[in-house]
N, CA, C and O of each residue as an XYZ file, in Angstrom:
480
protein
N      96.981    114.657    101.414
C      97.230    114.831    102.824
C      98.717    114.786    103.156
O      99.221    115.232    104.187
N      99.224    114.314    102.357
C     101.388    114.007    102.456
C     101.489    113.838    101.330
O     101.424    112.674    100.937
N     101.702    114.993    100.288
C     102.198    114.472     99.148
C     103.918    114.815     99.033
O     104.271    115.134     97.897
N     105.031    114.779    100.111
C     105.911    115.027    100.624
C     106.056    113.687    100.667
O     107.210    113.332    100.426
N     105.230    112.750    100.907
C     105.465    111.138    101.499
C     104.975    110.495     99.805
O     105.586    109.983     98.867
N     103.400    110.907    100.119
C     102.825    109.849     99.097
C     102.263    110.179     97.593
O     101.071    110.331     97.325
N     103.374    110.262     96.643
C     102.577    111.091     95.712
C     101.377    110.364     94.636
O     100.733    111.056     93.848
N     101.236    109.116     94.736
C      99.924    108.713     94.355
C      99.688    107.278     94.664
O     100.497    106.392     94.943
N      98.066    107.246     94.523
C      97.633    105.744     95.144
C      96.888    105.275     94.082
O      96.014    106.052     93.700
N      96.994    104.104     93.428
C      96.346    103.485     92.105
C      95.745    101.999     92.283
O      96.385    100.952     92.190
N      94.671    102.112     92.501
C      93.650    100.650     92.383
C      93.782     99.972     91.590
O      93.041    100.132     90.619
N      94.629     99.022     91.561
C      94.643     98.083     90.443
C      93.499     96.875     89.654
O      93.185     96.581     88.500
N      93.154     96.450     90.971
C      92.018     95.312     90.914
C      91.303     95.509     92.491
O      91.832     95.943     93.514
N      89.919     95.024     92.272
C      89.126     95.218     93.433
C      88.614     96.589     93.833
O      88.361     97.590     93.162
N      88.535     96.316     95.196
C      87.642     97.019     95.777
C      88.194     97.917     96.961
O      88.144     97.329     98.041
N      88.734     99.270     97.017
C      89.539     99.857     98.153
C      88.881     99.685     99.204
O      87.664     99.667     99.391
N      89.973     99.524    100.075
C      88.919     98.807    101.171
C      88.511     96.725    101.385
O      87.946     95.956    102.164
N      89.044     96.719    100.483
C      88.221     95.198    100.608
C      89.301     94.126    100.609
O      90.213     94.331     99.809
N      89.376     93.079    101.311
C      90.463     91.955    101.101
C      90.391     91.787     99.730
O      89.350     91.662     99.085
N      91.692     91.787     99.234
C      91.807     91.021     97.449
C      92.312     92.497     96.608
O      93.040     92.371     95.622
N      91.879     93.872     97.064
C      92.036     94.651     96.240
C      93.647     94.456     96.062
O      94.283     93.504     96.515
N      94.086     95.354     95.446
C      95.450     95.235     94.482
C      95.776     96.940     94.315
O      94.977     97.708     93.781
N      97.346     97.435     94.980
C      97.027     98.987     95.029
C      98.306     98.796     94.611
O      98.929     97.737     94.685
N      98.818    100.164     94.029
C      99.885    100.356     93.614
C     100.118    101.696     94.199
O      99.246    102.558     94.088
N     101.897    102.073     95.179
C     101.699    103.153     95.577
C     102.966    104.066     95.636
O     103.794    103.840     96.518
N     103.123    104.869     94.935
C     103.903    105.889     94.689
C     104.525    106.740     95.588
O     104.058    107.878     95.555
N     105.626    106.526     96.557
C     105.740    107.257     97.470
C     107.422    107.558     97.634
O     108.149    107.044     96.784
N     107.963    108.270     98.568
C     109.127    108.863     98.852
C     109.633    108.365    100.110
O     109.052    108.372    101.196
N     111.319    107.732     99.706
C     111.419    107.721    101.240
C     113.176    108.251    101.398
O     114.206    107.685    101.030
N     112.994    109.329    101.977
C     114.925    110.042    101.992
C     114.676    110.986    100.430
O     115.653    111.146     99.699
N     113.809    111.353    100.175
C     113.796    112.363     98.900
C     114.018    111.231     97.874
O     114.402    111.761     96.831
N     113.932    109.830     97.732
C     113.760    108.851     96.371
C     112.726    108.580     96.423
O     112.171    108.554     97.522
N     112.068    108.277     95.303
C     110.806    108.178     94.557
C     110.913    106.014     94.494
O     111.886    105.332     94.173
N     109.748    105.627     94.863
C     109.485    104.086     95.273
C     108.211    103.862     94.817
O     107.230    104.605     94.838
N     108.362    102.619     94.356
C     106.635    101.804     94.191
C     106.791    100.406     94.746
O     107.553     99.450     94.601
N     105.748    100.719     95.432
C     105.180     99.535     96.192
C     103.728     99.046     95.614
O     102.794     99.820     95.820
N     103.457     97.843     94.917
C     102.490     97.012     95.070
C     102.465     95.723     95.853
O     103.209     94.764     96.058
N     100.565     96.390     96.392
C     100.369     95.690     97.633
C      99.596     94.863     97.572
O      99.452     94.820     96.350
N      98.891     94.066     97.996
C      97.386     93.186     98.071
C      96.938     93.370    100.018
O      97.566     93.091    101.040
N      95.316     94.076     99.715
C      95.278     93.939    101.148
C      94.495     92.600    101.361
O      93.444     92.182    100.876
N      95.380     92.081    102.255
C      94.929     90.744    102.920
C      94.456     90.313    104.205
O      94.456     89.175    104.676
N      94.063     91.366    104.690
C      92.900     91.366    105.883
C      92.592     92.653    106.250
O      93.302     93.620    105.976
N      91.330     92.711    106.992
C      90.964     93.859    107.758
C      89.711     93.696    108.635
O      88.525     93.590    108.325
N      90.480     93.709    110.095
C      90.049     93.696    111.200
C      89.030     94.503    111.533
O      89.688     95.303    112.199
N      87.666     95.010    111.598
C      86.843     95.682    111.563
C      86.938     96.003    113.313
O      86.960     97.138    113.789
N      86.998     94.418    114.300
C      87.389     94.509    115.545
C      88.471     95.487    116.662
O      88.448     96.141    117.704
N      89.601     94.905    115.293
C      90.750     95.617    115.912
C      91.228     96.649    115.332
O      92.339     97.055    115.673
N      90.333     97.443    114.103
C      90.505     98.333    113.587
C      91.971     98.170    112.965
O      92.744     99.128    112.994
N      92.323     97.010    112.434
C      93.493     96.893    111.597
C      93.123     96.480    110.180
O      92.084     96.000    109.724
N      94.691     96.924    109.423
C      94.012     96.404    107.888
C      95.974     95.903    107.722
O      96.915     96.588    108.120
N      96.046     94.671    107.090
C      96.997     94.191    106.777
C      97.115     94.038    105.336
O      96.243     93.544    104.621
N      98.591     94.629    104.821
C      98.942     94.693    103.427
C     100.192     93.651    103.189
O     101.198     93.357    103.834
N      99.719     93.313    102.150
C     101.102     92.437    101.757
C     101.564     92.786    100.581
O     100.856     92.719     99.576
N     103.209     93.338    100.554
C     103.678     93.693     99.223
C     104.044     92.803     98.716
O     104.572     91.890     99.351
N     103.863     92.766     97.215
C     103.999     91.822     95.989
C     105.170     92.049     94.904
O     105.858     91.257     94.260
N     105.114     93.421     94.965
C     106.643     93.792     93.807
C     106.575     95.199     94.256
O     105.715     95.673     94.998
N     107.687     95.877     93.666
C     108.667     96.597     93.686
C     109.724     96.765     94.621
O     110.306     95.903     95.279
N     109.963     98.535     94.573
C     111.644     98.150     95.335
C     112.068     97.770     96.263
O     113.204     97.349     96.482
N     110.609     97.942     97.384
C     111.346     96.566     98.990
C     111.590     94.926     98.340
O     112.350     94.070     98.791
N     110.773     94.836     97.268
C     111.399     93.297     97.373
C     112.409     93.118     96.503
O     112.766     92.107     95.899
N     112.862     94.306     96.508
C     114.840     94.011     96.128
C     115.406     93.588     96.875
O     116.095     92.572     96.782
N     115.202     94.493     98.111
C     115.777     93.910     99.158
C     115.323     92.679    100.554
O     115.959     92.043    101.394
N     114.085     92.814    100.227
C     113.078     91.671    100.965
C     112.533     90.509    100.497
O     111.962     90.430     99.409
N     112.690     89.536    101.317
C     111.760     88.127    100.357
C     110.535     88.615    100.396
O     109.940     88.934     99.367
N     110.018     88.729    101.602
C     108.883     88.916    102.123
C     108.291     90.608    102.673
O     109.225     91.352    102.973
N     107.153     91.104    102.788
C     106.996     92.079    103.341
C     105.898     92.566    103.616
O     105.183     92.949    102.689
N     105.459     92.687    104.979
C     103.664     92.590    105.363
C     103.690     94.322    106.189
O     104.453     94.762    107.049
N     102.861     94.777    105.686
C     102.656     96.013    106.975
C     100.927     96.044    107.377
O     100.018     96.028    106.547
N     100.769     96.093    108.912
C     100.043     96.051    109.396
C      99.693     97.391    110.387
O     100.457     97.794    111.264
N      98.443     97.963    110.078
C      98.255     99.193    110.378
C      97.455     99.402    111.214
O      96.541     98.721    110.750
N      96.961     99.924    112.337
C      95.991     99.316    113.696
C      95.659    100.965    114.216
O      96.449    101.853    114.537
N      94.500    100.962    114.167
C      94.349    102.480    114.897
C      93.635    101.591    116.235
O      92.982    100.554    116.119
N      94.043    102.496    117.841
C      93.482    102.494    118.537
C      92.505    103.500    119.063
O      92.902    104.664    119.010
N      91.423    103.316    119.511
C      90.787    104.431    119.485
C      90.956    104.928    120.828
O      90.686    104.130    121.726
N      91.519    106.594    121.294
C      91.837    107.861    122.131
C      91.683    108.865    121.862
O      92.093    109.653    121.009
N      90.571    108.842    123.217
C      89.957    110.346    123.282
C      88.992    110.741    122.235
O      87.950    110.113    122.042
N      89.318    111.711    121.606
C      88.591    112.099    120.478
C      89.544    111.748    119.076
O      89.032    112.043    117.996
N      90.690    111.227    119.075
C      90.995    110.586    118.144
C      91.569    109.152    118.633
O      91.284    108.711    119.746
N      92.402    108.455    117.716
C      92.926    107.259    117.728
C      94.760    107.367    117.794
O      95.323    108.411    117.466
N      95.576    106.070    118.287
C      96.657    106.092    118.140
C      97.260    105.297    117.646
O      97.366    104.181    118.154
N      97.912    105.669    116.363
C      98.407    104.196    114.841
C      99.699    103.592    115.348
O     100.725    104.139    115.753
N      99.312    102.080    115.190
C     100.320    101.394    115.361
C     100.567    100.965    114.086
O      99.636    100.613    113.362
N     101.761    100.950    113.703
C     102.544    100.440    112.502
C     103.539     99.107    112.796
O     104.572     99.133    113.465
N     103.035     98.097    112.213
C     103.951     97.119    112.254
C     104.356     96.684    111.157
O     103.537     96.490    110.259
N     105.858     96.398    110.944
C     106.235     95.695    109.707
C     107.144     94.283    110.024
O     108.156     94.207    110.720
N     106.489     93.255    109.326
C     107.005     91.780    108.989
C     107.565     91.982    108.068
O     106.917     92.478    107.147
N     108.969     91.719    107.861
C     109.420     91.121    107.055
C     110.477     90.235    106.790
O     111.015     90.087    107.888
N     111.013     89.639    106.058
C     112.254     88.766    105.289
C     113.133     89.140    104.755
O     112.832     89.194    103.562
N     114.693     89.646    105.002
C     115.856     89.925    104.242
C     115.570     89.092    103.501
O     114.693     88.236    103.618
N     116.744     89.386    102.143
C     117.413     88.763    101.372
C     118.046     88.126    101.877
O     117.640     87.003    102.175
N     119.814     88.694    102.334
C     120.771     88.148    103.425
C     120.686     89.332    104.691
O     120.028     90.327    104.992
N     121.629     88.643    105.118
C     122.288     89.694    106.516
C     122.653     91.156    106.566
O     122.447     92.010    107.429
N     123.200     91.197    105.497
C     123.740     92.769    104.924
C     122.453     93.387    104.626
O     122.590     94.533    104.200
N     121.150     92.957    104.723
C     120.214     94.324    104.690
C     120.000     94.881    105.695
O     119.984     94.284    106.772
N     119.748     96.377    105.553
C     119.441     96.986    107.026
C     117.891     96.587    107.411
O     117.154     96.058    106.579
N     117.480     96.882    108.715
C     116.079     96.605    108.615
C     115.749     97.896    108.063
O     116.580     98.790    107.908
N     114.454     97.988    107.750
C     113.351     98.852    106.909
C     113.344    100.621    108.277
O     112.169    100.778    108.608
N     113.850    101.232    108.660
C     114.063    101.917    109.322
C     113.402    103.545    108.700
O     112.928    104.598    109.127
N     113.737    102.918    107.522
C     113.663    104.629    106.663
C     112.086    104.343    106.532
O     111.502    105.256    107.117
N     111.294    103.544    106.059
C     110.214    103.415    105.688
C     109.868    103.297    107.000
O     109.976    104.518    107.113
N     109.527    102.930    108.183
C     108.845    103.028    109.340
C     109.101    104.716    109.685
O     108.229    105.048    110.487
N     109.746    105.556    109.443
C     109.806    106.436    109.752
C     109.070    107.747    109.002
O     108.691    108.790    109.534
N     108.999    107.380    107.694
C     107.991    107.756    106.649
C     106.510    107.355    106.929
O     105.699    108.195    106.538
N     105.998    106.264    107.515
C     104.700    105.733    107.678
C     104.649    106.589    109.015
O     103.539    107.061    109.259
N     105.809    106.909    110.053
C     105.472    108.133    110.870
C     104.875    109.126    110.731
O     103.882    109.495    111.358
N     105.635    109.844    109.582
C     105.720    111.383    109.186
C     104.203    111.332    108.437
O     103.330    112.177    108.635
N     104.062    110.075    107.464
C     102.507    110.150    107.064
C     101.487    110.144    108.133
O     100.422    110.761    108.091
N     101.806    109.575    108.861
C     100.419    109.488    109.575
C     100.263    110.856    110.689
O      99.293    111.137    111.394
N     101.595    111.578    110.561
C     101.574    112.651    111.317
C     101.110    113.664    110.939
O     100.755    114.534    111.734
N     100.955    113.847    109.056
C     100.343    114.642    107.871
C      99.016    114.132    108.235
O      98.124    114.900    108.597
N      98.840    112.733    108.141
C      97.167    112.653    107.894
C      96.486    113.446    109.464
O      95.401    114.027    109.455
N      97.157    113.349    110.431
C      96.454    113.944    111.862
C      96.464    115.590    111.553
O      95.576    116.364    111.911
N      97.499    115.896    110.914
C      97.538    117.045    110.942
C      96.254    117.732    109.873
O      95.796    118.870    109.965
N      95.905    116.798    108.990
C      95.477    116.786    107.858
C      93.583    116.776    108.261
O      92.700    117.576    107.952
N      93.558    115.760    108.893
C      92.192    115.793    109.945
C      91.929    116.292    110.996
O      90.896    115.886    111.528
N      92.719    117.335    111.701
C      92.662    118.355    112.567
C      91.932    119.720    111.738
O      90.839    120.286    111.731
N      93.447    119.871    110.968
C      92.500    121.199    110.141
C      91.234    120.906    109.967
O      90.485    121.819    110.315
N      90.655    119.847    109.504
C      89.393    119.518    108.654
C      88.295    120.132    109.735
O      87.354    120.864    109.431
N      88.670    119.611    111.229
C      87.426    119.701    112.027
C      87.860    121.359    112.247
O      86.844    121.884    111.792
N      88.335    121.967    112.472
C      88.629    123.356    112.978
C      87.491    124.123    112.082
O      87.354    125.343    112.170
């Protein structure tokens, strides 16, 4: 659906979908190639959110910490994604995460675009 953004998603342990699974994820941000492993650690069935917490790679070069939380609201005949990211510099001199909130844009703007075609 964005392989411009995300060029692969790998189940490590568990169950996709399920608190505990373990994903590993291959993606682009500014034309560089990144891995992020995550653990998802909740999902709101209520609030239609699912919260990830990254565990290693290259944000936590620059991050102690790093949570993204993903929330569809439901409009109209579709929904509208909220993206939130928690996280922890190292020091002061990091920028915040700007490039990657802007990529979790452009993805989720592929996946609409991506589930539009589908129904047409």
């Amino acid at each position: 659906m964005s392989p411009a953004k995300v060029q692969a998603i790998h189940i490590l342990e568990g169950e996709w979908g399920k608190p505990g699974c373990t994903i590993c994820w291959n993606f682009c941000i500014d034309g560089a190639p990144k891995v992020a492993k995550e653990v998802i650690e909740d999902i709101d069935n209520t609030k239609l959110s699912t919260t990830f917490k990254v565990i290693e790679g290259d944000l936590m070069e620059a991050y102690k910490s790093f949570k993204v939380i993903v929330q569809a609201t439901p409009k109209g005949h579709g929904s509208v994604v909220h993206w939130t990211l928690i996280f922890e510099k190292l020091n002061e001199n990091i920028p915040a995460p700007t490039a990657f909130l802007d990529n979790a844009v452009d993805f989720t703007k592929d996946i609409n675009a991506h589930m539009t075609q589908a129904k047409a």
